[in-house]
N, C-alpha and C positions, 0 to 999 in steps of 0.2 A: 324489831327487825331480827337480831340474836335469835327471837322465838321462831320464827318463821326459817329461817335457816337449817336451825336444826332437826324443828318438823320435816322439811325439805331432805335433810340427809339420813332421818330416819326412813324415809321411804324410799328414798332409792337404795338402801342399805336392803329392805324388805324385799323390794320388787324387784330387782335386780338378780337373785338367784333365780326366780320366777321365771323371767324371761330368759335368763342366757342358760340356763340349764338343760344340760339335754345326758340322755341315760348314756353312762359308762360301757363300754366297751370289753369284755373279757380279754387277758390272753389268750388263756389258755381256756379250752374245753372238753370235758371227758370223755373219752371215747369207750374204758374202758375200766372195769372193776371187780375183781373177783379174785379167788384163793386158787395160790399156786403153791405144788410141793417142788420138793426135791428132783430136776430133770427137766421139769414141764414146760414149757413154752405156749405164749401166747403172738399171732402174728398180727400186728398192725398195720393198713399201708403194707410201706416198704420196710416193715423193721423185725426181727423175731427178737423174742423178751424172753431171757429162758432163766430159771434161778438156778445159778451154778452149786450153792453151798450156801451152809447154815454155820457163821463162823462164830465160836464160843470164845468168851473170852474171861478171866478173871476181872478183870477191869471194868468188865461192859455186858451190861444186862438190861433189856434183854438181849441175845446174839445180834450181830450182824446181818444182813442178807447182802450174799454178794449174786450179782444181776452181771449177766450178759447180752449186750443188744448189737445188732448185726444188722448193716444195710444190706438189704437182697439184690441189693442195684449195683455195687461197686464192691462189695463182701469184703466191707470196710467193718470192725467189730471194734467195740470197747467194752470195759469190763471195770464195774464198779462196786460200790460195796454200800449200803443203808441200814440205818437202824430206823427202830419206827416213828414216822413223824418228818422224816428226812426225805426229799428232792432233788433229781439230777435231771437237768435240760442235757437233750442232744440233739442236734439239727432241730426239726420242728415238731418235735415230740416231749413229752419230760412226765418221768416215772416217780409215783410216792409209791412210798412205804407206809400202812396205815397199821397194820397188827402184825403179829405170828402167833398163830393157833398152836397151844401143846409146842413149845420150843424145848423141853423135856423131853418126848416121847420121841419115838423112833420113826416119824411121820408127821414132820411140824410144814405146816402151812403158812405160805405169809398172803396177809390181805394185799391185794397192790392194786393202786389203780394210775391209768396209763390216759393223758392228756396230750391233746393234739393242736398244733395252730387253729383256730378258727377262718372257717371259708364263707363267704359271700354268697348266700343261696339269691337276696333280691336287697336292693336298695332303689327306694324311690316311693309313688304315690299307689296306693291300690285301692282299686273298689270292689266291690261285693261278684261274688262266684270267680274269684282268683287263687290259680292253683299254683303251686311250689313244687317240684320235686330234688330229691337229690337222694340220686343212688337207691336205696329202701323208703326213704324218709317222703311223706306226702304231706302238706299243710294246705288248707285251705281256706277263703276267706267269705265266710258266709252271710255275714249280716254286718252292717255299720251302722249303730242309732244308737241315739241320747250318749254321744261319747265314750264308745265304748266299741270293739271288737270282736265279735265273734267267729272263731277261729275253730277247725278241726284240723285234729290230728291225726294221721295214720301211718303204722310202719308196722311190718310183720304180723299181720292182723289184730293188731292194738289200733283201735281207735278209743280217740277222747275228743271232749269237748268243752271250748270256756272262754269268756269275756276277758277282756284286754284292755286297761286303759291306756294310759300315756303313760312312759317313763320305759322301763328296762323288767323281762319276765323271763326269766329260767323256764321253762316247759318242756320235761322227759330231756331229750338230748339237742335240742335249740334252744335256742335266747333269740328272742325276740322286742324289739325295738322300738316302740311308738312314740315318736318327736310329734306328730298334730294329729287329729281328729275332726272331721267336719262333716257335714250331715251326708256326705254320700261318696267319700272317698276320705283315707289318713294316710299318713308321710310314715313309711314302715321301713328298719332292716333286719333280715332276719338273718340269724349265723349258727351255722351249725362246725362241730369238729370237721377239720380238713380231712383227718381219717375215722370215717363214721362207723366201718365194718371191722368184725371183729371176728379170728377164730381160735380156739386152743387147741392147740397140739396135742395128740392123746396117743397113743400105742405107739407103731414102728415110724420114724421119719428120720429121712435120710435125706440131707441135702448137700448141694456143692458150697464147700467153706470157700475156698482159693481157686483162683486160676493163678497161673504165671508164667511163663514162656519166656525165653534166649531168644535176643535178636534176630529178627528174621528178614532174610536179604533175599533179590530176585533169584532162582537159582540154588540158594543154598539150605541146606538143613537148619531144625532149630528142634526144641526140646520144649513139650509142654506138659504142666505138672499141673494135676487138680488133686485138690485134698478136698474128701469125701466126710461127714460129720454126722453120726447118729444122735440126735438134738431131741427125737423118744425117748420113751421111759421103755419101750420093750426091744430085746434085742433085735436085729436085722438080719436077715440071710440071703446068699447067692446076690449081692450086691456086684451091678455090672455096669459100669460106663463104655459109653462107645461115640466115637464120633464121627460126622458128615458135613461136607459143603454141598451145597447147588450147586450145579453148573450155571456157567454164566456168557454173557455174550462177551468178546472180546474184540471192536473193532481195532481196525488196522487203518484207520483213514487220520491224516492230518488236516490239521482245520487251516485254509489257504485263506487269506485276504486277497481279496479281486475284485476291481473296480465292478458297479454295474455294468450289464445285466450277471447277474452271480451264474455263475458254472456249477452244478451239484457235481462234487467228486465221487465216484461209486465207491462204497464201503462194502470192504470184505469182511465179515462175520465170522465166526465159529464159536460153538460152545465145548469150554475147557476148566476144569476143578482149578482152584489156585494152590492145592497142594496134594502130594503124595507120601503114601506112609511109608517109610523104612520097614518099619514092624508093624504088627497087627493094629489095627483101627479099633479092637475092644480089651478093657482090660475088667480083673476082677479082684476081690478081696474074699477075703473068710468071713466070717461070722462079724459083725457090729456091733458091738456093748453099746448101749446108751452112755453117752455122754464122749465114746470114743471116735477118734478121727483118722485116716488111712489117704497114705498121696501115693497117686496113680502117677507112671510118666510112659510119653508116649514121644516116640519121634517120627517126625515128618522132613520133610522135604519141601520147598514152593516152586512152581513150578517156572521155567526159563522164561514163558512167553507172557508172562503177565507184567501188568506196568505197575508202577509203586504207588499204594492207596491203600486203603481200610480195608478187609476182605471176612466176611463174617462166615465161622464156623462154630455149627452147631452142638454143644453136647448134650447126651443125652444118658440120663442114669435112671437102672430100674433097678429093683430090688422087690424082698418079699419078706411077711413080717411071720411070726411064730404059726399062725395060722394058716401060711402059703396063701394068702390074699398077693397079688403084686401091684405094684404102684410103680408110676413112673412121673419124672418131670424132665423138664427141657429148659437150658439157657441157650442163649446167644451170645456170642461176644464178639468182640471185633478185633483180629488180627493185623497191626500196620506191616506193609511189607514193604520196605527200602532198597531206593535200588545200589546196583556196585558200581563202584568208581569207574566209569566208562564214560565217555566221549557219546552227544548224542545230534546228529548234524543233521538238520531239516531246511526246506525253503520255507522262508517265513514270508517272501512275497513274489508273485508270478504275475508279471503286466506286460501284455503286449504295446508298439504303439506304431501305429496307430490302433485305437482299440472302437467298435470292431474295424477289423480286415476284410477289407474289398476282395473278390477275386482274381486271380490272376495278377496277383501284386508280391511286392515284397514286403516285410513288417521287421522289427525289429523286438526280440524277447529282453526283456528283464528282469534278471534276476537277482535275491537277497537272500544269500542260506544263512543260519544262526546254530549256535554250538549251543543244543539248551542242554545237555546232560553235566556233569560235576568232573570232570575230567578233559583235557587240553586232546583236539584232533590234529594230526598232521595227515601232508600227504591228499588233501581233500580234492575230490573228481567229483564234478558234477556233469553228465552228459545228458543231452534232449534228443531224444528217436522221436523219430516219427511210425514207426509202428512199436507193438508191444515185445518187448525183451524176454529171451528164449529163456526157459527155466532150464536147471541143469538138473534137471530128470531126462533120463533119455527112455525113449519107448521103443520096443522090437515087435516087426511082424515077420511072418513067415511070407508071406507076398510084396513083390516090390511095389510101391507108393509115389505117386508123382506129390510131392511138396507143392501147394500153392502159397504163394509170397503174397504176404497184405498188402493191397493196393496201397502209394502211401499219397495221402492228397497235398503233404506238408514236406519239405524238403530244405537241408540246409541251402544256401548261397555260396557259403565256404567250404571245404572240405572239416574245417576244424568247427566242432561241435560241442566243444567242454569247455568247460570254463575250472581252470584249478588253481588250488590255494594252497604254498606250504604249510603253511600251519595257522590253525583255528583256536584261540583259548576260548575258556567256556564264559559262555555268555558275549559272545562279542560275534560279530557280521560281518561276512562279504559281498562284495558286488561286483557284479559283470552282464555284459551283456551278447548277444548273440544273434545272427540275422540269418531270417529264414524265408519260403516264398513258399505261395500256397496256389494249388494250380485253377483252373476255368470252373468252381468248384460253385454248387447248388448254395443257400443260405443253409447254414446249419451250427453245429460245433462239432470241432475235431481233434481227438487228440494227440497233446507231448506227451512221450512215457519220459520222465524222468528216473536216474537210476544216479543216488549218489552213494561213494566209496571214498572210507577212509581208513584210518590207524588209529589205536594209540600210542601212550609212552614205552609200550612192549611191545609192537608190531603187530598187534593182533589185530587183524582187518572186519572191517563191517561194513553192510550194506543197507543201503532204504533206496525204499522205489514210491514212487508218488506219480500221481495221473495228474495234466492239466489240461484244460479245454480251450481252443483258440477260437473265439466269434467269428464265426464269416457271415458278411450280410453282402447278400448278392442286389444289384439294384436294378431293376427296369429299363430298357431301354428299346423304345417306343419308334419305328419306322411307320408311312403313312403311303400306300399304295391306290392305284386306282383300280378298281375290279372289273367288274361287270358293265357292258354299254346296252343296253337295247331301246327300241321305241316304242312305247305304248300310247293311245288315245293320240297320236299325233306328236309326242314330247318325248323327248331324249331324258334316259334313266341312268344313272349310274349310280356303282358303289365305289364308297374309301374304306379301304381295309387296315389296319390298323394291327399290326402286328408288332408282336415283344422278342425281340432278340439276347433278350437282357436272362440275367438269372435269378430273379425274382417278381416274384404276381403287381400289377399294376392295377390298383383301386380305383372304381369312381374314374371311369374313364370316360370322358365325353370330348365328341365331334360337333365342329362348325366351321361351315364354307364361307367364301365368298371370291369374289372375281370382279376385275374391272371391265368384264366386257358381257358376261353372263349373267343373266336373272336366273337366281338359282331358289329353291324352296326345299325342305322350308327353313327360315331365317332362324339363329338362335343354334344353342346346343343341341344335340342329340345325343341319348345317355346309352353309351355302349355297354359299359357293366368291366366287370373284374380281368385283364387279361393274362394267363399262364404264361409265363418262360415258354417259348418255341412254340406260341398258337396265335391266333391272330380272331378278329372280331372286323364286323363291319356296318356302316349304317350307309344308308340310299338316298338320294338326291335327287330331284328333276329340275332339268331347264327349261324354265319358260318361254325361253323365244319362241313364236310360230316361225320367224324364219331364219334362218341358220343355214351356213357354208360349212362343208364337210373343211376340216383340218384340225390342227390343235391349238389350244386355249387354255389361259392360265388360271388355274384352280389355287387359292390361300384358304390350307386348311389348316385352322387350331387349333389341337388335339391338350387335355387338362385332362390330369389325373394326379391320386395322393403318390404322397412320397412315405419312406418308411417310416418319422416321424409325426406321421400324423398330417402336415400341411401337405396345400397341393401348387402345384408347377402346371406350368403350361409350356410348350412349346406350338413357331407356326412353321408348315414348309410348306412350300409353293411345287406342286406336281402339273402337270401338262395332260389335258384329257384332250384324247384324239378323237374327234368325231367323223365317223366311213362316211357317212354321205349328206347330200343337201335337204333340206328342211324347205318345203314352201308354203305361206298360207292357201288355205283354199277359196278359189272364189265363192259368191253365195251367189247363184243361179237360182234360188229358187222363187224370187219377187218376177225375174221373166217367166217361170215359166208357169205363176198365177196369171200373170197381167196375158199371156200369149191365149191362156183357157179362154179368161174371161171376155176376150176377142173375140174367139170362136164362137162363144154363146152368144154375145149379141148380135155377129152377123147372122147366124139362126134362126133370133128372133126377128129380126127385121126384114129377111127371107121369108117368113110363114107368114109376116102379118102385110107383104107387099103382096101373097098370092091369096090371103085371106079376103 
């Protein structure tokens, strides 16, 4: 039993790496390898590798290499120092040090090579004619048999070619992955450097080291400083930075909450720079040594009418190398610009009620203004027009001008129109309300000009204006006439007319009669159709009686059509059709006057055949 145990635990001892085993994973992987001197830089990614100096030392042989590596992203740099054989991680990159060529001579070289996170080109099952790419790099998967993988390679017109089993393979600048194999698909990850591209810096390069800039408020100046870095090995000449914003849109519209149906408020636009230069928009430097650096400053201005956000300004630096080639590159960056301690007073909510408003009614406004700016308002006026508020531009003509006044369809009830608040702190609400009348008015929307005015803690005044819209929904209102009389085929014809007095269209209109003393036809609805505001529609009738007395008689018609929600309504009213004169049946004469013929015929024949 002992024996069998132990057989037992030497085999799962054995099989057990077997099975749970699967290939390791790199950190790190190379992107990059090769001899740098004195100046040179190599760019990775987001990173520039440039060897600052070759540091000697009694102590320490061979020298030093001190390395500087600089994010192009945030022109964040550090600066470190390696002998060979020695590793420094930084963010997701990390540089050795393998040699230094001739560290004697007046031209020593160091070997370096430059590793990068490994990225995730494919994980999971692939079968035969499966392609990969990433960036340069092409793999592809051409055969799967007798446990094994055949795989091609392409980058840069390198191709190769070679079989694969299970476990973990280095191949050129991927590592590839094989956990199964089965006769027509295998469980594959393949990983390649997260920075796969590579370039060396060689002759004149000049790039931007720093940006920095003084707070920058709505309104006021501020101070922007770039320092300029020859990061070549040859010098640089007529090096010139200059800068530029876009224009940009800048509405003027606040965003209102309002019950359905929503009101679009009209947004005013313009396009405006977010800043202005004091002094010149380009500046220059002299000549550029390699390895030397030179800070530009410029000052601007931001401009009054812009709101407090990120605002991107672009620079742009050219330069030209010994051979008068020029080159030019571009960043971006982003400018926050904060606003000044002011007071900022909005309606943060606009509701009529009743909501919508019937015509020719009164309604009641509500309103909610909030202080969202960083500074305390006093003194706050909010007033509702009913037409739009005069600018204080005034215009001159040489001919006199008759002024037409905008109709106003909205008018207060009260003489008093404003609602005011001594004093507003920031971030906190008022409320008030206000009642107004809207006159015989079409269905539509119409607007409040709202104009509000206030202070701050220094008296200094401001103004906002905001548009709000009032629903009017005008509704149907359906009258039932009688029209036309005349007599045809012997039967009395009329029409009901069916007219909208109302200010809104009346849907799905139908007619149907009846009467307690008239056979009328024909029975059931008749479908009149859509009625307009101030038109009328009609359908026709006939009485059946053949006899009938001229006077009037009572007609119940009930007139059904939708309402603005969709359902429909009926109403019945009872009208009085007058009929001018008398109705009689006719007699039928015509069996006399067969029967009278056929008399005559046979006294005829009974005449010829007495004298026959």
């Amino acid at each position: 039993m002992k024996r069998l145990a132990f057989i037992m635990i030497i085999l799962l001892l054995v099989a057990s790496p077997v099975r749970g085993s699967t290939p390791s994973e790199p950190q790190y992987m190379r992107t990059f390898q090769g001899y740098l001197g004195l100046g040179e830089s190599v760019i990775i990614g987001n990173y520039t590798l440039t060897v600052v100096n070759f540091l000697y030392n009694q102590n320490t042989w061979p020298p030093l290499v001190l390395f500087e590596i600089r994010d192009n992203k945030n022109f964040r740099k550090e600066t470190f120092s390696l002998s060979p054989g020695e590793s420094y991680s930084y963010e997701d990159v990390k540089v050795s040090l393998i040699y230094i060529e001739n560290p004697l001579s007046n031209n020593p070289r160091a070997l370096v090579a430059v590793y990068s996170k490994p990225a995730t080109v494919f994980y999971g099952v692939v079968h035969e004619n499966t392609t990969f790419s990433y960036g340069p790099l092409q793999l592809s998967v051409l055969e799967i048999k007798n446990g094994s993988v055949l795989m091609r390679y392409y980058r840069n017109g390198t191709t190769d070619y070679a079989y694969f089993g299970t476990g973990a393979h280095a191949w050129y600048s991927a590592d590839i992955l094989i956990y199964n194999i089965t006769n027509n698909s295998a469980t594959m990850k393949i990983l390649v450097p997260k920075y796969i591209t590579y370039s060396i810096v060689e002759g004149t390069v000049v790039v931007i080291k720093n940006v920095s800039f003084s707070p920058v408020e709505v309104g006021g100046p501020f101070q922007l400083n770039i320092t300029v870095e020859n990061i070549g090995n040859r010098a640089a000449r007529y090096v010139k930075v200059y800068l530029y914003s876009k224009p940009y849109l800048q509405g003027q519209e606040n965003v209102q909450m309002v019950p359905l149906p929503t009101v679009n408020v009209p947004t005013f636009q313009e396009e405006m720079p977010f800043a202005s230069y004091l002094q010149g928009p380009v500046q220059y430097t002299g000549m550029l040594q390699p390895g030397h650096e030179e800070t530009l400053h410029f000052r601007l201005i931001a401009s009054k009418a812009i709101k407090p956000d990120v605002y991107p300004l672009y620079i742009t630096l050219e330069y030209s190398d010994e051979n008068g080639v020029i080159k030019s590159s571009e960043i971006e960056i982003g400018i926050p610009v904060n606003d000044l301690m002011r007071p900022k007073v909005i309606i943060e909510n606009f509701t009529t009620e009743p909501n919508p408003v019937g015509p020719a009614s009164n309604f009641t406004v509500l309103l909610r203004v909030k202080n969202t700016g960083n500074a305390p308002a006093y003194h706050v006026r909010v007033e509702l027009l009913p037409t739009k508020p005069k600018t204080e531009q005034q215009t001159y003509t040489l001919f006199p001008t008759g002024e037409t006044k905008e109709q106003a369809n909205i008018y207060p009830i009260r003489k008093q129109s404003v609602i005011y608040f001594d004093e507003l702190p920031v971030n906190d609400t008022g409320e008030g309300t206000l009642v107004f009348a809207v006159k015989d008015v079409s269905t539509g929307v119409y607007p409040l000009y709202a104009v509000i005015t206030y202070e701050d803690e220094n008296g200094v005044s401001y103004k906002e204006e905001a548009t709000f819209g009032v629903q009017v929904e005008g509704r149907p209102r359906l009258k039932v006439y009688i029209g036309n009389i005349w007599v045809s085929n012997g039967k009395y014809n009329f029409e009901v007319d069916v007219a909208n007095d109302g200010k809104a269209p009346a849907r799905g209109v139908t007619v149907s009669v009846s009467s307690p003393v008239l056979s009328l036809f024909p029975l059931g609805e008749r479908y009149v159709g859509s009625v307009e505001p101030m038109d009328y529609d009609s359908a026709n009738f006939v009485i059946l009686n053949s006899t009938i007395s001229a006077g009037r008689y009572p007609v119940v018609v009930k007139v059904t059509y939708m309402t603005i929600n969709g359902s429909f309504t009926s109403f019945n009213q009872t009208i009085s059709l007058q009929l001018p004169a008398n109705i009689s049946a006719k007699r039928r004469h015509d069996y006399y006057y067969a029967a009278g013929a056929l008399i005559v015929l046979l006294i005829i024949i009974a005449w010829r055949l007495r004298r026959g």
